[in-house]
C-alpha positions as CSV (number, residue, x, y, z in Angstrom):
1,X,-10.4,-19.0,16.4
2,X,-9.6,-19.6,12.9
3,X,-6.9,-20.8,11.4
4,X,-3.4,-18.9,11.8
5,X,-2.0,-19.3,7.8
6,X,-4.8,-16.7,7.1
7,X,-5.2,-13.3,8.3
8,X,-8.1,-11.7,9.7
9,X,-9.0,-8.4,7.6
10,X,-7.4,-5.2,8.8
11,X,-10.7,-3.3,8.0
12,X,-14.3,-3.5,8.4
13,X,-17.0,-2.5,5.2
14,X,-19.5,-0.7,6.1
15,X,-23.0,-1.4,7.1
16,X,-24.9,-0.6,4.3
17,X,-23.3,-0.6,0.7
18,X,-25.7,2.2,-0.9
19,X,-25.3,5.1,0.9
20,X,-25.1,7.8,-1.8
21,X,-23.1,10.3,0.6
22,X,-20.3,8.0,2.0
23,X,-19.8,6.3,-1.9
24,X,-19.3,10.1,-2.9
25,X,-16.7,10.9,-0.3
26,X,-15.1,7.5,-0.7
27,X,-14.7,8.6,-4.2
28,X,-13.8,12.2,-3.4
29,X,-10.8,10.7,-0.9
30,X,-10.0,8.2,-3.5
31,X,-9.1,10.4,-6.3
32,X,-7.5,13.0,-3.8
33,X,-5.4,11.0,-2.1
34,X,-4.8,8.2,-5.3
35,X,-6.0,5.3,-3.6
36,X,-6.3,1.9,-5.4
37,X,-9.6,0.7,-4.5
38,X,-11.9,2.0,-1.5
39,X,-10.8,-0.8,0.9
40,X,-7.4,1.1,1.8
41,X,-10.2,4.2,3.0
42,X,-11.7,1.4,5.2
43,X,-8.4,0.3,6.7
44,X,-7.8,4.0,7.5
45,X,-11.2,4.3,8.9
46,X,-10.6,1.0,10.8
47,X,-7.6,2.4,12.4
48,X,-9.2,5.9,13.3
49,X,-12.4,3.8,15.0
50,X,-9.4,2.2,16.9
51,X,-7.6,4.9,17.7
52,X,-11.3,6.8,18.9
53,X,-12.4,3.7,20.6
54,X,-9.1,3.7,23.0
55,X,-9.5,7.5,23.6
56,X,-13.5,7.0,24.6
57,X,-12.2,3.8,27.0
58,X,-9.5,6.5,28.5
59,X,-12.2,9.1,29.3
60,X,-14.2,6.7,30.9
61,X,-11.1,5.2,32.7
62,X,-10.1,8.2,34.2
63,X,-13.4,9.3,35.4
64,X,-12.9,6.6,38.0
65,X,-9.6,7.3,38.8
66,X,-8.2,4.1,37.3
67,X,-4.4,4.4,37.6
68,X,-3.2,2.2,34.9
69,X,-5.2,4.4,32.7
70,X,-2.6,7.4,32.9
71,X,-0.6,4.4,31.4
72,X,-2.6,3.5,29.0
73,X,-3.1,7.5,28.0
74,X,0.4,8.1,27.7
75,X,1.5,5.2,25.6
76,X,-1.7,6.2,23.1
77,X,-0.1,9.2,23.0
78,X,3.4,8.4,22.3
79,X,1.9,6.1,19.3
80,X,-0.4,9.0,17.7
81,X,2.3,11.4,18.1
82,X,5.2,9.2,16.7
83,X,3.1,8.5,13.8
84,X,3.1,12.3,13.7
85,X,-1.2,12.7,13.3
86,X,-1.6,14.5,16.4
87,X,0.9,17.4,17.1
88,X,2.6,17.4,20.7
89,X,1.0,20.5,21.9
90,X,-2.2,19.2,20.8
91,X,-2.4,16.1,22.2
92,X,-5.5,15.2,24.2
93,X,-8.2,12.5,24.6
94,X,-10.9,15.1,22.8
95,X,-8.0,15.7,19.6
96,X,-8.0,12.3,19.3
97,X,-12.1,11.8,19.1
98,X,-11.8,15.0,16.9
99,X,-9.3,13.1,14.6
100,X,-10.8,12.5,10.8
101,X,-9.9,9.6,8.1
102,X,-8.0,12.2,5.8
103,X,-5.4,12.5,8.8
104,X,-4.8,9.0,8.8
105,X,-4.8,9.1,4.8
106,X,-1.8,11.9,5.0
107,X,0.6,10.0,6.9
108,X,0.9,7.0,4.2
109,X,4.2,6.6,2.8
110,X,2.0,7.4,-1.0
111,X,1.0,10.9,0.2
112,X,4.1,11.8,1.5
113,X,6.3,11.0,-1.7
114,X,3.7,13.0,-3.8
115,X,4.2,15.7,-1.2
116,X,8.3,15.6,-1.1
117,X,7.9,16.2,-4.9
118,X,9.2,12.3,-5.7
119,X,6.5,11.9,-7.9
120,X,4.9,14.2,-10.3
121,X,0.9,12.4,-8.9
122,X,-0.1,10.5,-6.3
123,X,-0.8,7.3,-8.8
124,X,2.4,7.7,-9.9
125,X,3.7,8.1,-6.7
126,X,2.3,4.4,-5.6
127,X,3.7,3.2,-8.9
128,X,7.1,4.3,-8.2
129,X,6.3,2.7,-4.0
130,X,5.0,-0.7,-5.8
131,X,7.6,-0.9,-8.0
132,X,10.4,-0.4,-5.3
133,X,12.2,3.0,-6.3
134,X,11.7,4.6,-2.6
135,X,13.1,3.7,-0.1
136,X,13.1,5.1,3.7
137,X,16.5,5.3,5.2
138,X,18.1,2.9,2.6
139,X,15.4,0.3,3.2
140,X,13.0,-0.5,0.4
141,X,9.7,-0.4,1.0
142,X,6.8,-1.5,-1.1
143,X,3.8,-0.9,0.6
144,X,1.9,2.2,-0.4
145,X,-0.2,2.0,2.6
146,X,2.5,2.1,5.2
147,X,1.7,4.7,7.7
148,X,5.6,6.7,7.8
149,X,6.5,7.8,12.0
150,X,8.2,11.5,11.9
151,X,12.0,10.5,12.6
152,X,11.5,8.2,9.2
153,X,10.1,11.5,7.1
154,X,13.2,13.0,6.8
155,X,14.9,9.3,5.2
156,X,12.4,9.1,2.3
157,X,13.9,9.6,-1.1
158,X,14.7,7.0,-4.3
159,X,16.4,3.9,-3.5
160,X,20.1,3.9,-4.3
161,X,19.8,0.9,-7.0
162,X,17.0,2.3,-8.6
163,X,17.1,3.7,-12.3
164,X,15.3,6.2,-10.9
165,X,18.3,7.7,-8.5
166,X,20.0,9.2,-11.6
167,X,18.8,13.1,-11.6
168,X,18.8,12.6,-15.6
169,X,15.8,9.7,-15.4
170,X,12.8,11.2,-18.0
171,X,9.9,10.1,-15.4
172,X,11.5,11.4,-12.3
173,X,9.7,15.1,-11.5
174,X,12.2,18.0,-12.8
175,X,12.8,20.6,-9.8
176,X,11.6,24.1,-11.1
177,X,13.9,27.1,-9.9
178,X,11.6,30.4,-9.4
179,X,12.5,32.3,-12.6
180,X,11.4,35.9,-13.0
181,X,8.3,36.9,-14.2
182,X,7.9,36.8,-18.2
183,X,11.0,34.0,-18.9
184,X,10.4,30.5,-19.1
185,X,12.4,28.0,-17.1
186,X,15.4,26.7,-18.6
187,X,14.3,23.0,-19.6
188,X,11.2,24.4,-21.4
189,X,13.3,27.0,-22.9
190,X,15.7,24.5,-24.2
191,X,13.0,21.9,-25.4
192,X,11.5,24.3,-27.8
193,X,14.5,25.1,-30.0
């Protein structure tokens, strides 16, 4: 049973550790996505073999007729779609076994600053996470790794006692406006004088 002050792990490592293929994607995803270390891929995997492993116990379920599976389906649903990694017209037992690690990896609260334009890189985009400048509807949060549901996406921006609120701060990403072709945006303009 083990003892309840300590945790189990959230992920599993795999099988065998020198597999030239999987250390090369692990790497690939790593850099892509600016992960710390490869254990954050294996809690993504970990929670995708989950996710898969419900959806294969569904099919089998409702082969059968099983009535607490249209349950069971329904509330799987509600949770992939609320996490938003499955879109609502998409949603079926086969989308779900069809669903990779990268979609997982895209709905952590790290991807989805770099992708509001909050952070100029994904490192610096967990920097600015760790370091408790974003916040998601007025709540910090710290976790890089925290897997944001759709009605939060919209909250995400700096937190309000943050340096890094002021529009001003030097590390915060500067908004380009489309200039036309030929003239150069007006901070670079300004900064060569």
């Amino acid at each position: 049973m083990g003892d309840p002050r300590f945790n189990r792990k959230a992920y599993e490592t795999p099988k065998h550790p020198w597999e030239a293929e999987r250390i090369k994607e692990e790497w690939e995803l790593k850099k892509k996505y600016g992960l710390k270390n490869k254990k954050e891929i294996w809690k993504a995997k970990s929670i995708l073999r989950n996710f898969r492993g419900q959806a294969r116990e569904l099919q089998a379920k409702l082969r059968y007729g099983d009535p607490q599976a249209e349950r069971q389906q329904k509330q799987l649903f509600d949770k992939i779609l609320r996490l938003g990694i499955l879109e609502e017209s998409n949603a079926t037992l086969d989308a779900v076994l069809s669903l990779g690690v990268e979609d997982i990896l895209r709905r952590r609260l790290q991807t989805i600053v770099y992708l509001k334009g909050l952070a100029r890189t994904p490192k610096q985009a967990r920097q600015f996470i760790v370091h408790g400048h974003i916040a998601i509807n007025g709540r910090r949060v710290t976790i890089p790794g925290y897997l944001v549901r759709m009605d939060e996406e919209d909250g995400i921006d700096y937190y309000e006692h943050s340096p890094l609120a002021d529009e001003m701060h030097p590390m915060r990403p500067q908004v380009v406006e489309s200039q036309p072709e030929g003239q150069m945006p007006q901070q670079e303009a300004q900064g060569g004088e």
